[in-house]
Backbone as CSV, one residue per row, in Angstrom:
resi,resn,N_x,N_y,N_z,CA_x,CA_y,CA_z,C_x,C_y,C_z
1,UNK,0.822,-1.194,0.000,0.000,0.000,0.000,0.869,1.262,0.000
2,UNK,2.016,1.594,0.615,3.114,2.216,1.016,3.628,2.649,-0.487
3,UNK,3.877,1.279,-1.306,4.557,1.888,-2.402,3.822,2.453,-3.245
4,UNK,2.361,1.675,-3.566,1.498,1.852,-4.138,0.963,3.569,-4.061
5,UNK,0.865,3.880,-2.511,0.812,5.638,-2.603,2.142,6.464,-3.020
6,UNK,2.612,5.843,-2.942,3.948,6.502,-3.578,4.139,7.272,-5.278
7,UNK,3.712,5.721,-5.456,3.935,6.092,-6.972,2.245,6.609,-7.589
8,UNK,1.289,6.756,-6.747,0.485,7.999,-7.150,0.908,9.145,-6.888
9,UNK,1.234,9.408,-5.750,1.643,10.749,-5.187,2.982,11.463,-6.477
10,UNK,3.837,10.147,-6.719,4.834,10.818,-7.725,4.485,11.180,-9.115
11,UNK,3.667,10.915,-9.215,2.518,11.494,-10.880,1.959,12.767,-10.307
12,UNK,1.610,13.341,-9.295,0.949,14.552,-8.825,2.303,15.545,-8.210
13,UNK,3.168,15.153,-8.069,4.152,15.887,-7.223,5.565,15.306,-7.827
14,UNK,6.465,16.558,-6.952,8.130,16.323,-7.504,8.227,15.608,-6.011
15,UNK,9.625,14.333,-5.968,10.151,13.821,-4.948,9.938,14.548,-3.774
16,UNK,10.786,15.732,-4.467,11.702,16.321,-3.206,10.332,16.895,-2.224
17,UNK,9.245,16.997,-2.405,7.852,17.669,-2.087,6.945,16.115,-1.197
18,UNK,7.579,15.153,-1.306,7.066,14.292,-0.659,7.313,13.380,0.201
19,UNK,6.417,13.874,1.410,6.829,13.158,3.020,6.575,12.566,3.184
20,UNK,7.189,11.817,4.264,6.782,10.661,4.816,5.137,10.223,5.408
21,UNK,4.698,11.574,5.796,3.434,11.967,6.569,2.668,11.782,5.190
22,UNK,2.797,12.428,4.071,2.152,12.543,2.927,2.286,11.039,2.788
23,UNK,2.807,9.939,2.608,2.717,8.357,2.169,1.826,7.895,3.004
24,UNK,1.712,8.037,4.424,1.288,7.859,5.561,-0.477,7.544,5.233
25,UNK,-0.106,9.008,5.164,-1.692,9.640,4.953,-2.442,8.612,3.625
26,UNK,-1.524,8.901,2.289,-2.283,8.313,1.185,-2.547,7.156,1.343
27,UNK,-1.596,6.117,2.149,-1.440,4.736,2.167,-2.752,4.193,3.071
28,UNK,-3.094,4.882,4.175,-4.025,4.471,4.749,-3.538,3.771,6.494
29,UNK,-1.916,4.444,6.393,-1.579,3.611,7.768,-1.060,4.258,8.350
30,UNK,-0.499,3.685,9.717,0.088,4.315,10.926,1.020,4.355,10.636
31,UNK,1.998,5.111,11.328,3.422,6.066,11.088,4.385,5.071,11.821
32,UNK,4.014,4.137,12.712,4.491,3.092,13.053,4.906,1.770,12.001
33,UNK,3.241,1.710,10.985,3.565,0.717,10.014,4.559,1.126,8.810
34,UNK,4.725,2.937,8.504,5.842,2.872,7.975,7.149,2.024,8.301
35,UNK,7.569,2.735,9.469,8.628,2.637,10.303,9.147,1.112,10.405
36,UNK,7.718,0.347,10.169,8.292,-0.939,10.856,8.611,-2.023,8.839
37,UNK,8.766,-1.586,7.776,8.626,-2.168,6.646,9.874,-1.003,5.590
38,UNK,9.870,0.814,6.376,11.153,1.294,5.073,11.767,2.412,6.510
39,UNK,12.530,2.623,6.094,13.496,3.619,7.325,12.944,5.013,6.653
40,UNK,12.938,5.016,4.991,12.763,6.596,4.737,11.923,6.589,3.263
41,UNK,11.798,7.646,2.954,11.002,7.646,1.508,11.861,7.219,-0.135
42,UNK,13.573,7.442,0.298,14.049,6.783,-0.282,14.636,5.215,-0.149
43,UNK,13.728,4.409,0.415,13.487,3.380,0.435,12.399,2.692,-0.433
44,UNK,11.205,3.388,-0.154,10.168,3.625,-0.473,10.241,3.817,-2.286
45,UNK,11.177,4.909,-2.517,11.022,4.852,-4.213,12.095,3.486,-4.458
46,UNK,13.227,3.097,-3.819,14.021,1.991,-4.163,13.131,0.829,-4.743
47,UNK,12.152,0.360,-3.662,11.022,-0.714,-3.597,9.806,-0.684,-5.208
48,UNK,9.732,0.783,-4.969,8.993,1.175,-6.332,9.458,1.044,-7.376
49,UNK,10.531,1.472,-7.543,11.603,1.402,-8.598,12.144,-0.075,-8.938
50,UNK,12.043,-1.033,-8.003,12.990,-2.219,-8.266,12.846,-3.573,-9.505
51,UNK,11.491,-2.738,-10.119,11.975,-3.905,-11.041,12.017,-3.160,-12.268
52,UNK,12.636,-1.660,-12.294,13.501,-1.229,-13.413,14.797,-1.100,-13.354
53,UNK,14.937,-1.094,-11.690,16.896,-1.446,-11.537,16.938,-2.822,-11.625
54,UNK,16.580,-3.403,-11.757,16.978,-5.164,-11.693,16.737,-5.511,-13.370
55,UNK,16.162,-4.463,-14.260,16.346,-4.818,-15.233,17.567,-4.040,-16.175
56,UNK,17.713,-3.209,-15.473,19.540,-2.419,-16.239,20.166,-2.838,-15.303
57,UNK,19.984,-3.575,-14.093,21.165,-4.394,-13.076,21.233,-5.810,-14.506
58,UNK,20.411,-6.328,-14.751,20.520,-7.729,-15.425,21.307,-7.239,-16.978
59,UNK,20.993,-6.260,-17.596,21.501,-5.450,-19.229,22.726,-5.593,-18.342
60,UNK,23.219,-4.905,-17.687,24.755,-4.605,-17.620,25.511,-6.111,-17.574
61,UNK,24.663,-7.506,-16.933,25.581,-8.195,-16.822,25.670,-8.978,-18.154
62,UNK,24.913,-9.031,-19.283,25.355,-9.442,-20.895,24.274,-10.705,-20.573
63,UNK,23.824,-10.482,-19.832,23.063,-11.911,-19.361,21.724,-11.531,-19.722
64,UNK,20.965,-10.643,-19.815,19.608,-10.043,-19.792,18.829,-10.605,-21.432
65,UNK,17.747,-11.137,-21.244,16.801,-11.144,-22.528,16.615,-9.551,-22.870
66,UNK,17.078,-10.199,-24.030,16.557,-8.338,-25.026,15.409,-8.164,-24.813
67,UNK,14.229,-8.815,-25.175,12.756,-8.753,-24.785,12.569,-7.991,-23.201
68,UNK,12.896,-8.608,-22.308,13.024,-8.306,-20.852,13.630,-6.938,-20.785
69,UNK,14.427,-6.560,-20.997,15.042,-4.847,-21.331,14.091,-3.758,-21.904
70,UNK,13.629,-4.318,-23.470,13.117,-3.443,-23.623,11.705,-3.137,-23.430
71,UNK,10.898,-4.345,-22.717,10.273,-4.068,-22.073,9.598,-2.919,-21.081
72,UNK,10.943,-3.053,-20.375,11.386,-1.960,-19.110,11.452,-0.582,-19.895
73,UNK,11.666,-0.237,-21.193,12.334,0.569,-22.327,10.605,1.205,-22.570
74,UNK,9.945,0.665,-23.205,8.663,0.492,-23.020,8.474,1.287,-22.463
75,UNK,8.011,0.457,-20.912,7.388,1.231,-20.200,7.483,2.507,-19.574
76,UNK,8.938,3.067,-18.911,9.477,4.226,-18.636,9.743,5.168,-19.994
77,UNK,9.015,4.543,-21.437,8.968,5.866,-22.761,7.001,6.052,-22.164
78,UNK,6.345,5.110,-21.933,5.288,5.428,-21.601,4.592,6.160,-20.249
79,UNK,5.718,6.081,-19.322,5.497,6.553,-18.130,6.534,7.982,-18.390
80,UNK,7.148,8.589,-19.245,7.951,9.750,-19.160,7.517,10.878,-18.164
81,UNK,6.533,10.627,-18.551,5.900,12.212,-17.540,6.436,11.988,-16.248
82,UNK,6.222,11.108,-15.458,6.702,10.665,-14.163,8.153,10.240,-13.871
83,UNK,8.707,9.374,-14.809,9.943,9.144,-14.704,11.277,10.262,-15.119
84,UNK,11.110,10.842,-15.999,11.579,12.200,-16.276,12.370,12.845,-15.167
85,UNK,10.977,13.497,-14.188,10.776,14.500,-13.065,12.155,13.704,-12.079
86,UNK,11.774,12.668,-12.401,12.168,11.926,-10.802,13.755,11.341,-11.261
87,UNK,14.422,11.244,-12.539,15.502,10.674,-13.000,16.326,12.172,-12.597
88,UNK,15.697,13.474,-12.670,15.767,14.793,-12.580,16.395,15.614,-11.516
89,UNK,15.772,14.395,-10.105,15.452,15.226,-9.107,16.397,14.609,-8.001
90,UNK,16.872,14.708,-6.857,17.382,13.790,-5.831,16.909,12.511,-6.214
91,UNK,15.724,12.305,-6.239,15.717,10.661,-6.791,16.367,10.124,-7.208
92,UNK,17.315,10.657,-8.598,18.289,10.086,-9.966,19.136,9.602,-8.673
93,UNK,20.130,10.756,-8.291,20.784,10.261,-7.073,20.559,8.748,-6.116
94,UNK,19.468,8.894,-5.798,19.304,7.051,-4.562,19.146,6.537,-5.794
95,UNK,18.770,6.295,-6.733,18.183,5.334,-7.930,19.585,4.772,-8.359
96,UNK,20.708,5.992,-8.705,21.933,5.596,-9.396,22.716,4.822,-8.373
97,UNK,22.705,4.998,-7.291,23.241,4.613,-6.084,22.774,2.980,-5.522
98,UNK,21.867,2.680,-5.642,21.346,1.252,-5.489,21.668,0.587,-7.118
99,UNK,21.606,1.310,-8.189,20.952,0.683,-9.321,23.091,0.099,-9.860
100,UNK,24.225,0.934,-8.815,25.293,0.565,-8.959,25.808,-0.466,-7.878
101,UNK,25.170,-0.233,-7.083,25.501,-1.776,-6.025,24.202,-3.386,-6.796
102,UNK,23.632,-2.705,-7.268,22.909,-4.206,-8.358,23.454,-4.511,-9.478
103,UNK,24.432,-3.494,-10.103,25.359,-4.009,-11.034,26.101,-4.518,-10.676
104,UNK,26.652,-4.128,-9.604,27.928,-4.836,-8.921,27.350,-6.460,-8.353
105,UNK,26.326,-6.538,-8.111,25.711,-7.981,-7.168,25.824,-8.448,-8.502
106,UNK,25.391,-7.814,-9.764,25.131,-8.907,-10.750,26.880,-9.453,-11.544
107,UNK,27.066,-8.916,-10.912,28.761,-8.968,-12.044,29.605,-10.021,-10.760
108,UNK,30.823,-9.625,-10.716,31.824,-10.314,-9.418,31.308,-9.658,-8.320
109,UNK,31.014,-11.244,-7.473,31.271,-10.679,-6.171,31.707,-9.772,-5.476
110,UNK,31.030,-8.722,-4.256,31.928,-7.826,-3.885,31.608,-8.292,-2.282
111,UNK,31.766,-8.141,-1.011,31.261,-7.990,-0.163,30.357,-6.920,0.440
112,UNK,29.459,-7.849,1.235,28.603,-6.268,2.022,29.092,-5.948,2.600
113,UNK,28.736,-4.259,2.704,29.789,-3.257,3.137,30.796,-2.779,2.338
114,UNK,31.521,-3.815,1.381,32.314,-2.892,0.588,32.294,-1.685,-0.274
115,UNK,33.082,-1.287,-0.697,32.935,0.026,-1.676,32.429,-0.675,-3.013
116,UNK,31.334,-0.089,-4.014,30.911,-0.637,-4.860,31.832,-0.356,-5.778
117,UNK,32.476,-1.638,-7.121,33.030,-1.448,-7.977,33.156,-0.323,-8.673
118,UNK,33.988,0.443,-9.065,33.935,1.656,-10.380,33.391,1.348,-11.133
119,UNK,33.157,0.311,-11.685,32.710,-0.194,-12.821,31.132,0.315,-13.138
120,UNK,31.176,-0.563,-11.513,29.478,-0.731,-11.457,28.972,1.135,-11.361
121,UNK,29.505,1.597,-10.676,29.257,3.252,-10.931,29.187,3.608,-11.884
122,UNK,29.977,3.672,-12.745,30.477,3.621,-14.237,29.108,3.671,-14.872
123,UNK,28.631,2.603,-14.984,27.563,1.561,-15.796,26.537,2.303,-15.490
124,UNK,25.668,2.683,-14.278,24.624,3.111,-13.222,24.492,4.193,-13.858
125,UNK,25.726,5.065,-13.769,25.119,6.572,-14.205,25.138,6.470,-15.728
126,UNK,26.375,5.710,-16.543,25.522,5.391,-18.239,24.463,5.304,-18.754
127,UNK,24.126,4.656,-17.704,22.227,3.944,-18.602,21.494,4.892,-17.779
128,UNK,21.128,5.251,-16.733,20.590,6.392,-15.872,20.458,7.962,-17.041
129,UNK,22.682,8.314,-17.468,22.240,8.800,-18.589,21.689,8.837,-19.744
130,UNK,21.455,8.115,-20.095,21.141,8.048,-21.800,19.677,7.579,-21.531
131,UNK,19.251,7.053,-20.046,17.661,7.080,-20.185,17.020,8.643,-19.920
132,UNK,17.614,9.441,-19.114,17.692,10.834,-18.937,17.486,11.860,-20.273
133,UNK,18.220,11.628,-21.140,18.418,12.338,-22.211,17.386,11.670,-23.197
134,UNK,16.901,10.044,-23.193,16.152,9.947,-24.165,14.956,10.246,-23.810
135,UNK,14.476,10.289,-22.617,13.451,10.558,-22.066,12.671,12.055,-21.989
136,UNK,14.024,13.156,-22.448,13.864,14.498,-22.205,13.447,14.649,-23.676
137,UNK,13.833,14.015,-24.224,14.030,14.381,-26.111,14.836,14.958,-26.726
138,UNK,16.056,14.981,-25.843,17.302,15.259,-26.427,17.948,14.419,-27.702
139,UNK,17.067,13.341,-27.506,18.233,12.405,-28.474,16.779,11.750,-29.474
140,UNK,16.843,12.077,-30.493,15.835,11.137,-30.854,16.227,9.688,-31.448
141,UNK,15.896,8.510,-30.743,16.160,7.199,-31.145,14.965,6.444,-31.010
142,UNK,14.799,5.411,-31.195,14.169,3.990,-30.914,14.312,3.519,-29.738
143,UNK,12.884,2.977,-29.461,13.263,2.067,-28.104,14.206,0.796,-28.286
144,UNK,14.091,0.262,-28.903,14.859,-0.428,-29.718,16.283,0.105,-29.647
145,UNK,17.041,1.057,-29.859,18.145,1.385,-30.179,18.387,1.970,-28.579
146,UNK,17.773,2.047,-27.855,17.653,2.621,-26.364,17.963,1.245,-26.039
147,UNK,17.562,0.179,-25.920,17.713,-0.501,-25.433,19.093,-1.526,-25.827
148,UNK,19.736,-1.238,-27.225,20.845,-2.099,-27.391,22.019,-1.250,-26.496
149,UNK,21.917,-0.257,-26.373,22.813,0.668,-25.669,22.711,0.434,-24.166
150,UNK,21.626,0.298,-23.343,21.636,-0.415,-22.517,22.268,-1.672,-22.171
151,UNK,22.362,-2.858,-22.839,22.762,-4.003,-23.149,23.996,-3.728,-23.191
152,UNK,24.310,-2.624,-24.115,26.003,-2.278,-24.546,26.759,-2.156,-23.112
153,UNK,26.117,-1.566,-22.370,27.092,-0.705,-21.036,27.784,-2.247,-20.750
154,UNK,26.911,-3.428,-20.498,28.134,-4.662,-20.057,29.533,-4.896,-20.265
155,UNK,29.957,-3.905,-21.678,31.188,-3.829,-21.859,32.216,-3.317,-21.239
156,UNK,31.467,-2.869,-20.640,32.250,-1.380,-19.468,32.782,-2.358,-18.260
157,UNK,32.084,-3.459,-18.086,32.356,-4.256,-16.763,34.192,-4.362,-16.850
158,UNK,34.677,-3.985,-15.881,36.433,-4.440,-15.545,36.989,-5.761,-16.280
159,UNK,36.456,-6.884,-16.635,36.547,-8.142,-17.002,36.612,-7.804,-18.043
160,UNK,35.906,-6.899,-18.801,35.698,-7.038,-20.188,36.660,-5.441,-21.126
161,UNK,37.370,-4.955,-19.494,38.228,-4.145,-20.299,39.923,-4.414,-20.035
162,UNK,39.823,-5.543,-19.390,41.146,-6.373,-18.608,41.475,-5.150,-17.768
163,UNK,40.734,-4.817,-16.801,41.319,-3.960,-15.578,40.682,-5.053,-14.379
164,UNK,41.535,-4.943,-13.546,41.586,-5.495,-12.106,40.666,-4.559,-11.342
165,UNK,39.577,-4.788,-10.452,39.173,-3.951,-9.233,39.869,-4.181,-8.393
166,UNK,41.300,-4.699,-8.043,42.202,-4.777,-6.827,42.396,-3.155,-6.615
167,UNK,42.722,-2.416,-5.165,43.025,-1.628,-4.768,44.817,-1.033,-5.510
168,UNK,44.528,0.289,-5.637,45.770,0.264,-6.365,46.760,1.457,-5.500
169,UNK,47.889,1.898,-5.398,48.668,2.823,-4.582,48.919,4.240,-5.570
């Protein structure tokens, strides 16, 4: 219900304009049942968001059905109005930030807690950009061609440019 008011509230409003009290309210629950299921509202869009980072988490690892991608391609050209605002806003920020520790889960092992790969940073804000820019209408392409570029970023992975993520001096 939590996420579900969320992502109404984010079709009527910018992120940064929406509280916790405001989810509260739309969702229909106590400020306790937040508390006890997300710590903050950027949790809240993470949860909302997660099965378009798990689908440019899966593109980056070369492993992803093309179908399954552009799917996701699809839907955020059909949802622009909303996704736009929010790729825009502090959101882009937590979005790029989880959506580079799921590149990293999907690629080599890292440990929890560790620092997330460059790579995987790398990759996160790539496709983050170029969904940014196609989404604004900066670029005119195909979903289709949006989406092989997506797919493309896997190249970027360390493995596939013979660089080591070992710590360096």
């Amino acid at each position: 219900m939590i996420v579900a008011a969320f992502t109404e509230l984010a079709q009527q409003q910018r992120y940064g304009t929406i509280k916790v009290a405001d989810l509260v309210n739309a969702a229909g629950v106590a400020r306790s049942t937040f508390y006890e299921n997300f710590r903050s509202k950027d949790e809240v869009l993470v949860a909302a968001m997660q099965p378009i980072l798990l689908a440019l988490a899966t593109a980056s690892s070369g492993r992803a059905a093309r179908s399954y991608v552009k799917a996701t391609v699809d839907h955020l050209w059909t949802r622009r109005s909303m996704t736009r605002p929010l790729l825009d806003s502090p959101a882009g920020r937590v979005m790029e930030r989880h959506l580079a520790r799921a590149v990293a889960d999907h690629g080599i092992p890292f440990g929890a807690g560790s620092e997330v790969p460059l790579y995987a940073v790398g990759i996160a804000a790539s496709q983050l950009a170029m969904l940014r820019t196609w989404l604004a209408g900066k670029v005119t392409v195909t979903a289709d061609k949006v989406t092989d570029h997506l797919i493309a970023c896997a190249h970027l992975r360390s493995k596939d440019v013979g660089i080591s993520e070992g710590h360096r001096s």
